[in-house]
N, C-alpha and C positions, 0 to 999 in steps of 0.2 A: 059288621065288616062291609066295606063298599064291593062293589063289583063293576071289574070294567070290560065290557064286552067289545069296546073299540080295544086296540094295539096296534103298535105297528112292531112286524118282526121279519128279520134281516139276519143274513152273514157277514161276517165281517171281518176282517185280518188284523190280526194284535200280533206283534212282537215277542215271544217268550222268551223262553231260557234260550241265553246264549245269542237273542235279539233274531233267532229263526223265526220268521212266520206262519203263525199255525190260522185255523179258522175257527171261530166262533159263532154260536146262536144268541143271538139276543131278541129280547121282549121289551117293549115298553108299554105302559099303559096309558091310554089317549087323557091326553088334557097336560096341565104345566106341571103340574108334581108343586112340593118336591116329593119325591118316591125315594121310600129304603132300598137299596140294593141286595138281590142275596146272588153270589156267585155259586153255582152249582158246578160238583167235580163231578163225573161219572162213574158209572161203574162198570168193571172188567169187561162185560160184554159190551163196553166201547160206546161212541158216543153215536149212541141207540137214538131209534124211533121214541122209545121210553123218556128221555131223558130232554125230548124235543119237546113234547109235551108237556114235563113238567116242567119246562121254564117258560114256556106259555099260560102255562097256569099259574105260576106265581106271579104272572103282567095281568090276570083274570082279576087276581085278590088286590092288586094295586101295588106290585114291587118291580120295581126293574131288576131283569134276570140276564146273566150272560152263563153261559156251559160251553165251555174253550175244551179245544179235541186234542186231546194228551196224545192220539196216538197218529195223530195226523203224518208223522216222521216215521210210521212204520207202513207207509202207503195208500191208497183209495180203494176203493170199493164196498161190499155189503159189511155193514159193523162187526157183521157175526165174523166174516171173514177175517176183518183186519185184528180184532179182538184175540183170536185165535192165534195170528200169527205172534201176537206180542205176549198171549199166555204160555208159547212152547219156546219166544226167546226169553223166559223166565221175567214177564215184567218189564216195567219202565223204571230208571233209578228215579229215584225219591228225591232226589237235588234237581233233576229238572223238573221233575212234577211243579217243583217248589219255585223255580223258576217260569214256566209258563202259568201258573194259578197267580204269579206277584201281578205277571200282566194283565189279567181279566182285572184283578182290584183296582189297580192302577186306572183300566178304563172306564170302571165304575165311578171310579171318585172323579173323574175327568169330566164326569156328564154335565151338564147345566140344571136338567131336569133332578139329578140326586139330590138327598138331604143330607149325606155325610156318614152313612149308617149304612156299613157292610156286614151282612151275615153270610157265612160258608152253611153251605148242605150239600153233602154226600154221603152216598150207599154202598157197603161191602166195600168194595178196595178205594170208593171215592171216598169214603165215613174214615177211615183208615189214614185216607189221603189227606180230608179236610184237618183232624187231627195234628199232622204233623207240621202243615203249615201254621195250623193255628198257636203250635209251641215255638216253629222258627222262626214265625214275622209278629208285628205287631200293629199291624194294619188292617185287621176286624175289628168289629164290636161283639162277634155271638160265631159259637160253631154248630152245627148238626151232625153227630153222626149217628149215621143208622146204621147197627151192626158189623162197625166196621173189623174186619177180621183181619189176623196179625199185629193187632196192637200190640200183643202179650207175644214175644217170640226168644225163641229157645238160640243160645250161642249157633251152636250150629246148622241153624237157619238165614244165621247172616252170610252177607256177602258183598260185594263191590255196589250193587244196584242198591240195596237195603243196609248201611251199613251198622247201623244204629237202630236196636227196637224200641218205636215208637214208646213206650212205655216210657223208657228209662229218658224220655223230653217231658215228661209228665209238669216236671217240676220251673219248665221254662212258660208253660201255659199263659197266654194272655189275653184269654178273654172266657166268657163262660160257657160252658159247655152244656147243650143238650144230649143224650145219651137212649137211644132208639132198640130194643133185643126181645130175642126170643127163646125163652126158656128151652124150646126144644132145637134150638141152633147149635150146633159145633163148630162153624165158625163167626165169632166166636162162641167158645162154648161157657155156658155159666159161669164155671170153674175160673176162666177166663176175665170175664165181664167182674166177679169177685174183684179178681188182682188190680183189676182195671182200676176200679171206684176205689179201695184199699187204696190203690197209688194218689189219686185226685185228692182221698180225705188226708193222707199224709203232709200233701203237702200245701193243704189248706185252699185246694182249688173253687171256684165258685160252677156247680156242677147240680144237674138234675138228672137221673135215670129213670127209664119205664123199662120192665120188664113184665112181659106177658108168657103166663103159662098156656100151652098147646100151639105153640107158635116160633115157626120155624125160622130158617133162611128169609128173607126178601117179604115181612109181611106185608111193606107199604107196598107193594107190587099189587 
């Protein structure tokens, strides 16, 4: 695997759901490419210190990375803060998710330096996230989710923001799936990650899971 120790990385203004402008992190890595792309969704605790990182690190390994800030429409300030506000308004709906994540793609494929080759990754409510776009668009090549929790949800769990569980798009799937858990997680919980893969083999999805005994919430953390 190369390694690029040059980058260059920047914020930037894409267009989402509804053509409002949110902000993004992007990575390149130094020289012409072409470079696969991987869009990265974040997770609940908002578009982290964390997640700043790892999309410099995926411009480390040789991928162009963009991580567009879902909650940018719930105000500025510390992630933790804004994270918090958007966890006690129950969430961001899943249709703009779906619409601000079309636009990072869209800028991906826009680059000159791209090869044409999108992967999603995301964690906990991103893993969740990448998921659902990955059954309503079909403009990746590959998903990542890591633990994402909610996939498997009970009727009345739904609501206006969520209004469809993820699972039951199983069957719309368009591209293949990598599948990140830990045995000793609850969300999801085994039980869970079961129905999940059960749904993928049903309906003949192309799909890989790791599952790790003594291993909780967040182990890529």
């Amino acid at each position: 695997m190369s390694f690029y120790r040059g980058m260059t990385c920047e914020n930037i203004t894409i267009h989402g759901d509804s053509g409002t402008p949110i902000t993004a992190y992007v990575a390149k890595p130094e020289g012409p490419g072409p470079f696969p792309g991987v869009v990265l969704i974040h997770h609940l605790p908002g578009w982290s210190e964390h997640y700043i990182e790892t999309t410099r690190r995926f411009a480390h390994h040789g991928y162009m990375a963009i991580c567009h800030n879902l909650y940018e429409r719930s105000g500025e300030g510390h992630p933790d803060d804004v994270a918090a506000k958007v966890r006690a308004d129950g969430g961001i709906p899943d249709a703009q998710m779906v619409g601000d994540t079309q636009a990072a793609v869209r800028w991906m494929r826009d680059q000159p330096e791209h090869n044409d080759r999108v992967g999603l990754f995301g964690s906990c409510s991103g893993g969740r996230h990448a998921f659902i776009y990955a059954c309503q668009e079909n403009d990746v090549d590959a998903c990542v989710e890591l633990w994402g929790g909610r996939v498997v949800m009970a009727a009345d769990e739904l609501n206006d923001k969520t209004p469809v569980a993820p699972i039951d798009m199983t069957k719309d799937l368009s591209c293949p799936l990598l599948g990140i858990f830990g045995n000793d997680d609850r969300a999801p919980s085994p039980e869970q990650v079961d129905q999940h893969e059960a749904e993928l083999k049903k309906h003949g999805k192309d799909h890989e899971f790791h599952r790790y005994d003594d291993a909780g919430h967040g182990i890529f953390y």
